[in-house]
N, C-alpha and C positions, 0 to 999 in steps of 0.2 A: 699656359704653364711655362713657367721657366726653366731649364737644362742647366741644368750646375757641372761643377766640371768632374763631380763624382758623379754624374751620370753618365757623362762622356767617356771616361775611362771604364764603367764596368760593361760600357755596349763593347768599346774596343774590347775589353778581354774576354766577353759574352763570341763576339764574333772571331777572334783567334780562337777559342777555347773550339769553337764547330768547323773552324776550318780542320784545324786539327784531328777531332772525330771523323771528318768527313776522310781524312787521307788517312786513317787507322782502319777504317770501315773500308776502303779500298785497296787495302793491302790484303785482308781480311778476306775478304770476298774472291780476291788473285788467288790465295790460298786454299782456298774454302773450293771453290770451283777446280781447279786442278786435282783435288783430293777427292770428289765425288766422281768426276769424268775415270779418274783411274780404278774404280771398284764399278764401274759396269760391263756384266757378261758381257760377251763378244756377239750373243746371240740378241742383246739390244736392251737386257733386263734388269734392273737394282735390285737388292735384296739384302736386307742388315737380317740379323740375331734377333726373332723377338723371344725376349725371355718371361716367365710367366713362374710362378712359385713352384717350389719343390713337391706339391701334392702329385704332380702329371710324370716327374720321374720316378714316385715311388710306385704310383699306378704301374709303370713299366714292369716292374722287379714281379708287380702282384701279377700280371697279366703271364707274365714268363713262368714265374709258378704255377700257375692254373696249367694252363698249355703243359707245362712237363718239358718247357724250352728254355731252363738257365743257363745262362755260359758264366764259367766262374769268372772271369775277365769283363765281362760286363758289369754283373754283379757288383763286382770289386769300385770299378770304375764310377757306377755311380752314386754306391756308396760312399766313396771321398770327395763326389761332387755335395750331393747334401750334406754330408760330416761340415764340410768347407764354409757352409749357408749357413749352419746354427747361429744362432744372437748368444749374448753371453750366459743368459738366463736359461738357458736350454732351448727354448723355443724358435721357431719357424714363422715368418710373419708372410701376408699376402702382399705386401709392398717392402723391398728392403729400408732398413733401417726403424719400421714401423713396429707394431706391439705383435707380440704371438698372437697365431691363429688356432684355436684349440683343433679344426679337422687337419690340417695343414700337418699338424706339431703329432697327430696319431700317428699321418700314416709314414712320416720321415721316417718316425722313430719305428715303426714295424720293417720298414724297407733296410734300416741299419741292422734290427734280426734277422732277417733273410740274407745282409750283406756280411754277416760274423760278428755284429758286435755284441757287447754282453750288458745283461742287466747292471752289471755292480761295477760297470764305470763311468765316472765321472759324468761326462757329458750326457750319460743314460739316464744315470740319476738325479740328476738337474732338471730331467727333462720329464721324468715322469712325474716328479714331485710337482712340477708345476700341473701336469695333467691333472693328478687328484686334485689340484685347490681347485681347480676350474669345474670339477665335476664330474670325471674321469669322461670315461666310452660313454656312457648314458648321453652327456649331455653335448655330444658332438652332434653335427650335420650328419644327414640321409649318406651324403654318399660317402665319407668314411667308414661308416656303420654297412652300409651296403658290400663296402670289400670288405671288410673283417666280418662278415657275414659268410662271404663266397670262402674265405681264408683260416674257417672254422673258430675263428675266435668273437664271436658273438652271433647271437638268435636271428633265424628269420623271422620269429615270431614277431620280434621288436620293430619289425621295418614296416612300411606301409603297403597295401597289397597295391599292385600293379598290374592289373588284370588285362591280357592281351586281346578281350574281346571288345576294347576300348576300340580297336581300328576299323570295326563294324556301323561304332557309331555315323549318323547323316550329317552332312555337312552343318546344318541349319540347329544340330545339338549343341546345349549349351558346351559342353568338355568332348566335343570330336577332336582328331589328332590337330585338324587343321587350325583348331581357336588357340593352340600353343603357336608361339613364335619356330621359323625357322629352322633353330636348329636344335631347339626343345623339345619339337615334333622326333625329329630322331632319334633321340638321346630317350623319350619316351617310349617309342615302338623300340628300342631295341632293350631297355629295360623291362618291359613289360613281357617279355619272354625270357628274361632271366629269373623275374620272380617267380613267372608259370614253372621252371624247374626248379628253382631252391638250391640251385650247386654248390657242392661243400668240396675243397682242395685241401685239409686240413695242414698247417706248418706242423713242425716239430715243438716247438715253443709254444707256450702260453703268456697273456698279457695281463695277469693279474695285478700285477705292478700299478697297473695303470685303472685300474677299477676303483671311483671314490670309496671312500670309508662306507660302513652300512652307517644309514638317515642321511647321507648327508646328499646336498641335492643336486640332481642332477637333471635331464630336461623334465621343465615344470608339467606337472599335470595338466591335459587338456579342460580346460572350463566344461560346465557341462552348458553352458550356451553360447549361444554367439558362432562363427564358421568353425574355429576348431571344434565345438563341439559336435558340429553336428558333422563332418566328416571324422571325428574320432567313432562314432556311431556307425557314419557310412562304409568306414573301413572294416567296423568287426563285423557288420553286414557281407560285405565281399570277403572277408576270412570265411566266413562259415560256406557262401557261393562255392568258396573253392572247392573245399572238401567233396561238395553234393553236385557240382556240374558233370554233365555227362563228360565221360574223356573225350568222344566224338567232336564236342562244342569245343573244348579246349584246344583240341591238333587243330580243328578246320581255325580257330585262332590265332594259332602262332604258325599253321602255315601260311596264311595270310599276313602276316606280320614279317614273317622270312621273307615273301616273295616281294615285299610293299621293299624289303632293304636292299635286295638285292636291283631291283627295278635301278637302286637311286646309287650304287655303287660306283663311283670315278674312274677313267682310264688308267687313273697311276693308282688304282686298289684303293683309296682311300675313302670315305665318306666324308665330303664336306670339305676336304682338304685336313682335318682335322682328327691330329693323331687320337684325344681320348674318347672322340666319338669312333673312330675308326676301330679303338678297341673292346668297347660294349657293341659295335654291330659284329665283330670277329666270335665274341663270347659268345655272342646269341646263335649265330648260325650253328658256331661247333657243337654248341648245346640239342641243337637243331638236328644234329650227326652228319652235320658238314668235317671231311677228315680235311687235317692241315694242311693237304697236298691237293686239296680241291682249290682248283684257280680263282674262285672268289678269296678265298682264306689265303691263299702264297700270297701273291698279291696286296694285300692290305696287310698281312704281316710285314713285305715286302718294304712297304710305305713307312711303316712306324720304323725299322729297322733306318733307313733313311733320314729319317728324321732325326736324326740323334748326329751329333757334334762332338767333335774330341779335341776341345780348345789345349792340352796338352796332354804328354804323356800320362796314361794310367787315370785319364780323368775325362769322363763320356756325362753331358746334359742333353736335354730331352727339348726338342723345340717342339712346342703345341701346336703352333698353326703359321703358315710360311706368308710371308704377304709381297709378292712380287710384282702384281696389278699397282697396289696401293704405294709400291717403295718408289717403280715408275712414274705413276703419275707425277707425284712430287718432287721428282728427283727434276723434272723435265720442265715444271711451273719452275722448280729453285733455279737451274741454271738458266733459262730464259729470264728472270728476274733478275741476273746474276751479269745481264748482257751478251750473254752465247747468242751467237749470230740463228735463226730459224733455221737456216737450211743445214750445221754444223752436223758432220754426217753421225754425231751420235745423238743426236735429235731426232735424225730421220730412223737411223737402226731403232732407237727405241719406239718413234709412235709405228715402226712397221709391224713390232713385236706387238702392242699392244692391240693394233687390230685383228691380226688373228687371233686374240682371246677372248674377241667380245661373243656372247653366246648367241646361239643360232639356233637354239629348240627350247619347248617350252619347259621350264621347271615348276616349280614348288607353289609359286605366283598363280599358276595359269589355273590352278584349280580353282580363285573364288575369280579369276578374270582370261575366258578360259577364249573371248575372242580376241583379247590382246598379242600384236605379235611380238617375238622375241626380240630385246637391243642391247641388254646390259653385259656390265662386267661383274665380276667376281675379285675378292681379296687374292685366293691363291694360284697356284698354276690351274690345278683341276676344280672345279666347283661349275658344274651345269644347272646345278639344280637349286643351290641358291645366289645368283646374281644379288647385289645387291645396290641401293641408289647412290650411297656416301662414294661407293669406286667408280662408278656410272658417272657420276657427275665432276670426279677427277678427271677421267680418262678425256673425255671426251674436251675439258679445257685443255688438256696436256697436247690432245690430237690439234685442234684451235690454234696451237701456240710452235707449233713443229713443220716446216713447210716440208710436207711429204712431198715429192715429186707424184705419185696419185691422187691426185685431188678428187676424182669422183669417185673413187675410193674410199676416200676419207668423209666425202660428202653424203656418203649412202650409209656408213658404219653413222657418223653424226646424228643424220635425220633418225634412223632406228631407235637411235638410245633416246633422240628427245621423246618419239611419239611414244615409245615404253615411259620414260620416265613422265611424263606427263598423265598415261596411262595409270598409273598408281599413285598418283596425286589424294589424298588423306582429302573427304570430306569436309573438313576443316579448314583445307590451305595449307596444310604442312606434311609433311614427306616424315614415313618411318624408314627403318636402315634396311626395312627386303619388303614388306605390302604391305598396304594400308586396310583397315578394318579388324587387325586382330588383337580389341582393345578390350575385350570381355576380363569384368572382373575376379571371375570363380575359375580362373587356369591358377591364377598366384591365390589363391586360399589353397589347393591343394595339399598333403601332407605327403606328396611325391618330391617338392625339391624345396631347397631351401632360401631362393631368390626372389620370393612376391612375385610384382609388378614386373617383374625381369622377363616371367613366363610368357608373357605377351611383348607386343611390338608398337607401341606409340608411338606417333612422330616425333621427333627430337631438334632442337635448334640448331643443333651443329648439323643435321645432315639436311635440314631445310634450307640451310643458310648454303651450302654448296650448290643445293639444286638452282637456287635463286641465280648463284656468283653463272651458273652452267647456262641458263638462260639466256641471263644477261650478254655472255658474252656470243649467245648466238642467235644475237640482237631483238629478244623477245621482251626487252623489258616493260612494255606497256603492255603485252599481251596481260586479259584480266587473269590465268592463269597464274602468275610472275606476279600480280599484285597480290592473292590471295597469300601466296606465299610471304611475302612482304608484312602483310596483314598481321599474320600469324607469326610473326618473328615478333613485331614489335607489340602484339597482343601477350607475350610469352617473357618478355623479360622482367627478371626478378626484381623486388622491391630494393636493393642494394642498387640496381644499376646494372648488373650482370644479367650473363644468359648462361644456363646449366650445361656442363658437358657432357654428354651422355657417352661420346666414346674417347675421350680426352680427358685428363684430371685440369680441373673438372669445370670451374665457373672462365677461368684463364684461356681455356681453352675452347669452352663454346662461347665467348665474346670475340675473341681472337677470330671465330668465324665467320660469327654475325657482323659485326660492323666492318668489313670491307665486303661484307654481299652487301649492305641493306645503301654502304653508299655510294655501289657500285649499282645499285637499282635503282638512284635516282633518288632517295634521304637525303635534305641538305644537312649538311654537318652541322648546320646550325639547330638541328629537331633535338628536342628536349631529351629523345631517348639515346642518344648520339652524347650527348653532354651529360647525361647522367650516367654511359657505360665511363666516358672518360674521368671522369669525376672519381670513380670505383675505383678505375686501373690505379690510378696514381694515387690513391689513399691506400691503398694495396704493395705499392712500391717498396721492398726491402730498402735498407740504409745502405749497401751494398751496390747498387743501382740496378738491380739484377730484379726478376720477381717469380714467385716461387709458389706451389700450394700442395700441402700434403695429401697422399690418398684419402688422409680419413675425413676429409672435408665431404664426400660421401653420406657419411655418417655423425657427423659433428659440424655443426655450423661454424662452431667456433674456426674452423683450419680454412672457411671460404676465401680463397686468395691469399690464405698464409701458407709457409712454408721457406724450408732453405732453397736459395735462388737456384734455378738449372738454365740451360740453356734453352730448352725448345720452350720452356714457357714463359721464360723472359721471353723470346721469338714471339711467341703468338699475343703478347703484351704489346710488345713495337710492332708490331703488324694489324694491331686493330688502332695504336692510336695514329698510329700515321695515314692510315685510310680517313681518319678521323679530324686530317687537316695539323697537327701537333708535331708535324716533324724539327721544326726549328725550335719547339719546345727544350726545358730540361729534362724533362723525366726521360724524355725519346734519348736525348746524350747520354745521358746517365746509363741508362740502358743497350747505348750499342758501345759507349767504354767499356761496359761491364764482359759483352761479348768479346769486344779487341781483344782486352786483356787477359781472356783469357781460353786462348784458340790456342791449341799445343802447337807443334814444331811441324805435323802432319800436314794442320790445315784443320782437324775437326773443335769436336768438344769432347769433355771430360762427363758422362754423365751415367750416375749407378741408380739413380730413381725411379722409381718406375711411372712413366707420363699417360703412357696410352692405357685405355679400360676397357676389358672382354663383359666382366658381368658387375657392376659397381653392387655393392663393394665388397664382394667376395673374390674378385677375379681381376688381378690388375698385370701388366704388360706393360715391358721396358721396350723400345722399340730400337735396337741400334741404329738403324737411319734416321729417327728424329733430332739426333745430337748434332746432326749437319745439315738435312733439308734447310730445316726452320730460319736456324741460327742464318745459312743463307739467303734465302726468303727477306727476313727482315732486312738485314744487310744489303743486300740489293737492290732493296726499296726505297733503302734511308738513301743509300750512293745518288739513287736516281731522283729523287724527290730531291739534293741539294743541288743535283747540276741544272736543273728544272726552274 
């Protein structure tokens, strides 16, 4: 082939154009590292803001009402945080900038009546108008209907029974507490003694407003076959149980359902780490006639009090669930990536912090795998009882990558978490987010919640592809374990080229995992399923150089890898293709200009979307540390792959 001298000149400016990236990318990264090292506690730990929809602050307001514990300063306070979150339509969406959420969009608008505001203004009426076209109260989810149930503004009749004598069931029963996932099991037992009392806290107000026209419709009739119909049957079976059970069978019930919560209650009062479960186990006991000043209830009042942020004057939000395992890990992969020296003493402060949180007795696991011993970590400060493997397989690369000065230390917390995580290795070859085997299909038919498949615990790509990456690096990659895994990644990617995020939004983000496990396990970058994720990324590529995918890709295929560009998932774009051999590529430039340019003055990112996913796709999470891990993750990668 002949070289003309227009191909001579565009290699030249092909190769200025990357030297240049490469020295934006290392200023970048100067920046970006100085700005993470200065937001970690003293006591060794990261932790951003995760923020999660306006339903769990309004929950707050209801829970205060029940209890007979409002403060008008709170009140206030968090009333101008939701007021703040309205869309212009009146509505409340579960991802910002997304479409309203009809349970979302109820309970704001009840928490703004309890906070003083009035039907016949504006932002009120925008807001219920849109309620009635959607089909008012009828046609919202369980657990809005479930508070405005406790809040006298709708029927218990209408809700589905909940019967506490559910915790009786054997393990080996199709619908025992155990065949729900983790932390459904909780949210289960501690519902299921609220429906056993019926509690009514009546407001002052009523929500007529909000009630569609009479015929017009609202949730659709149950078929009379198929699963709904036959638990719409099974329900009015257990309505009539109720009335005719002895009271005897009922107490011994939900005393057993009391003691099973209190068993699992956390040193810092909370359950699960997690304020709105922390709040239906608080309701349950005092239902229970636990008094407020009973130190199970201080405490976990305590917790939720805590949980709450006052980013300015007169203006209080509600953080759902804390993740300081999970901000650590990452923080500690980003600046080792970032070139911080191993031994750099907030290296060591951090992996010293995280070995004292790895658990050390047995939780929630140990019941279907009861000779397995204890290793993993957990998302928050407090959580014994559900470790789970996505932080387990963090921590212990983070531990990996930190030269503690104890090394048999670190050698003994390692081996633990591998022979646990190993220990709940999925049948299959793939790893669910807390234990393997709880994949029965009749938990998501239930007409208790309104999240399917959510109810159960699958294994998932992205938290496979960690355990894989966790392995690997502690040198099992040929163990047949490690290939199973492997197996089951590349048995599991979607017919686009992509791998599903299951706690990431959403395809961007479990590819971004997958392919630096699968070729850090030994994939040549040449395998066909390696060139068909890269293939995806870059046809996915915004014109911006940035790449981006909206929540509702969830629920709509059309948004799979669309979206306006952010930063962490342009990160986790350049971090699967450069695993993927494409670093001197354009898309990878395009992509870390995209980041240069636009890192503020701090050092981070600018980012209001919400990235991370609690329960897809009702339940999505902005994660404030993802706007700088990632961004320096990839960055780091790209620096180090061009001096390479």
């Amino acid at each position: 082939m002949t070289t003309t001298a227009d191909d001579a000149s565009r290699a030249e400016d092909a190769s200025e154009g990357a030297e240049e990236t490469e020295e934006a990318a290392r200023r970048a990264v100067r920046r970006a590292t100085e700005q993470l090292l200065a937001r970690q506690h003293t006591e060794g730990w990261w932790l951003g803001f995760a923020q999660c929809d306006m339903s769990y602050d309004a929950q707050d307001l209801f829970l205060r009402h029940f209890l007979d514990r409002t403060d008008a300063q709170v009140t206030a306070a968090t009333g101008r945080w939701i007021r703040s979150r309205q869309s212009a339509d009146g509505t409340w969406p579960i991802a910002p900038g997304g479409p309203g959420d009809l349970g979302i969009t109820l309970q704001a608008y009840v928490a703004l009546r309890l906070a003083g505001d009035r039907p016949d203004e504006d932002h009120m009426l925008r807001c219920a108008a849109w309620v009635r076209e959607q089909g008012g109260v009828a046609a919202a989810q369980l657990t809005p209907r479930l508070w405005l149930a406790m809040l006298g503004l709708w029927s218990w009749d209408d809700l589905p029974e909940m019967p506490p004598e559910i915790i009786a069931l054997p393990k080996w029963a199709p619908l025992n507490i155990y065949s729900f996932n983790a932390w459904i099991r909780q949210v289960l037992v501690a519902l299921s003694i609220i429906s056993a009392h019926r509690p009514v806290r009546p407001v002052s107000f009523g929500i007529d407003e909000l009630l569609a026209p009479a015929g017009a419709s609202g949730r659709p009739p149950a078929p009379g076959n198929g699963w709904e119909g036959v638990f719409r049957r099974v329900n009015d079976a257990l309505r009539v149980g109720r009335r005719i059970t002895p009271r005897a069978v009922r107490r011994s019930a939900t005393h057993a359902c009391t003691r099973w919560l209190l068993e699992r209650q956390e040193t810092d009062g909370s359950w699960g780490g997690v304020t709105p479960m922390t709040a239906f186990s608080v309701l349950a006991l005092h239902l229970q006639g636990y008094a407020l000043d009973h130190p199970a209830l201080k405490a976990a009042l305590d917790f939720v009090a805590d949980s709450a942020a006052w980013p300015e004057d007169g203006v209080r939000k509600l953080e759902t669930v804390r993740s300081p395992v999970w901000d650590t890990c990452w923080s500690v992969t980003a600046l080792t990536d970032a070139g911080l020296p191993a031994d750099h003493p907030s290296l060591v402060k951090a992996a010293d912090w995280l070995l004292a949180q790895q658990a050390t007795g047995p939780g929630d696991w140990a019941v279907r795998h009861p000779g397995l011993a204890p290793g993993g970590w957990s998302f928050e400060f407090h959580n014994t009882v559900w470790p789970d493997l996505d932080d387990t397989a963090e921590a212990v690369i983070a531990l990996r990558r930190a030269a503690h000065p104890d090394r048999g230390r670190v050698g003994g917390a390692v081996h633990r978490a591998a022979h646990w995580t190993l220990g709940l290795q999925g049948k299959d070859g793939g790893w669910a987010g807390f234990e393997p085997g709880v994949t029965g299909f009749l938990p998501g038919k239930l007409p208790f919640f309104d999240i399917g498949d959510h109810c159960v615990d699958p294994p998932t790509a992205d938290v496979t592809a960690h355990v894989v990456e966790m392995l690997v690096v502690l040198g099992m990659r040929d163990d047949p374990r490690t290939r199973r895994g492997v197996r089951w990644l590349l048995d599991h990617q979607e017919d686009n080229g992509a791998w599903y995020g299951r706690w990431g939004v959403n395809h961007l983000y479990g590819t971004g995992c997958v392919l630096p496990a699968l070729v850090a396990a030994g994939v040549p970058r040449g395998h066909s399923a390696v060139r068909r994720a890269v293939t995806w990324l870059t046809s996915v590529q915004n014109e911006d150089g940035g790449w981006g995918e909206d929540w509702r890709s969830y629920s709509d295929p059309a948004y799979h890898g669309r979206g306006t560009s952010t930063p962490s998932q342009t990160a986790w774009a350049l971090l699967a293709l450069l695993a993927a051999g494409e670093g001197d590529g354009a898309a990878v430039r395009s992509g870390v200009r995209w980041l240069t340019e636009r890192q503020t003055a701090a050092g981070s990112w600018e980012e209001s979307q919400a990235t991370g996913a609690i329960v897809p796709p009702t339940v999505a999470m902005n994660y404030e540390n993802y706007r700088l891990v990632f961004p320096l993750m990839a960055l780091g990668r790209y620096v180090r792959h061009r001096e390479s």
